[in-house]
Structures are given as C-alpha cells and as structure tokens.
C-alpha positions in Angstrom: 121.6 57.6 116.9 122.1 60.1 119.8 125.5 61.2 118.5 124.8 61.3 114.9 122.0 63.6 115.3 124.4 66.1 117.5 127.3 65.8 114.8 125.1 66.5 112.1 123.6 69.7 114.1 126.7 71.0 115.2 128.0 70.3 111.7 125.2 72.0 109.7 125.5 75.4 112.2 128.7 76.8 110.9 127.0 75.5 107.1 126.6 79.4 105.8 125.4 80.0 101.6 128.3 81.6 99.6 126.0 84.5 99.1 126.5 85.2 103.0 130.5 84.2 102.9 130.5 86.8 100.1 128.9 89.6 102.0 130.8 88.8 105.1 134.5 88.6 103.1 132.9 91.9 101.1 132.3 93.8 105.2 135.7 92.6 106.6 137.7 93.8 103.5 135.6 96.9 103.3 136.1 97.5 107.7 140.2 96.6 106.8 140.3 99.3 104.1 138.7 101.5 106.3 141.0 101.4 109.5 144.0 102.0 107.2 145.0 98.0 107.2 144.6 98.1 103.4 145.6 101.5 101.4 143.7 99.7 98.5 142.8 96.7 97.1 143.6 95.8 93.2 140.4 94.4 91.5 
C-alpha cells in the first residue's frame, strides 16, 4: 500500500490539463520567436 500511494503521487504531479500544456507550448514558441530561434512560424 506504501508504494502505490507514492507512485500514484509522483505519477499524478507531472499530470498538467491541456489548457496549461497549451499555454506553456504557446510561451516557449512565443520566447523562441522572440530570441531570433524562429524568424516565423507558418500557421
């Protein structure tokens, strides 16, 4: 019982709603274009 409970804790942690994937992918592309990684990004 120990273990399972710490597996499924660690487990659920990292667990993140595609809303907040969206917004994170959305800041990283948007920090890339801005340092000149990226001249632009075809929608």
């Amino acid at each position: 019982m120990g273990a399972e409970t710490v597996g499924a804790k660690t487990r659920n942690r990292w667990k993140l709603s595609l809303d907040t994937w969206a917004v994170l992918v959305a800041f990283l592309l948007a920090l890339l274009v801005r340092t000149g990684v990226f001249k632009h990004i075809p929608w």
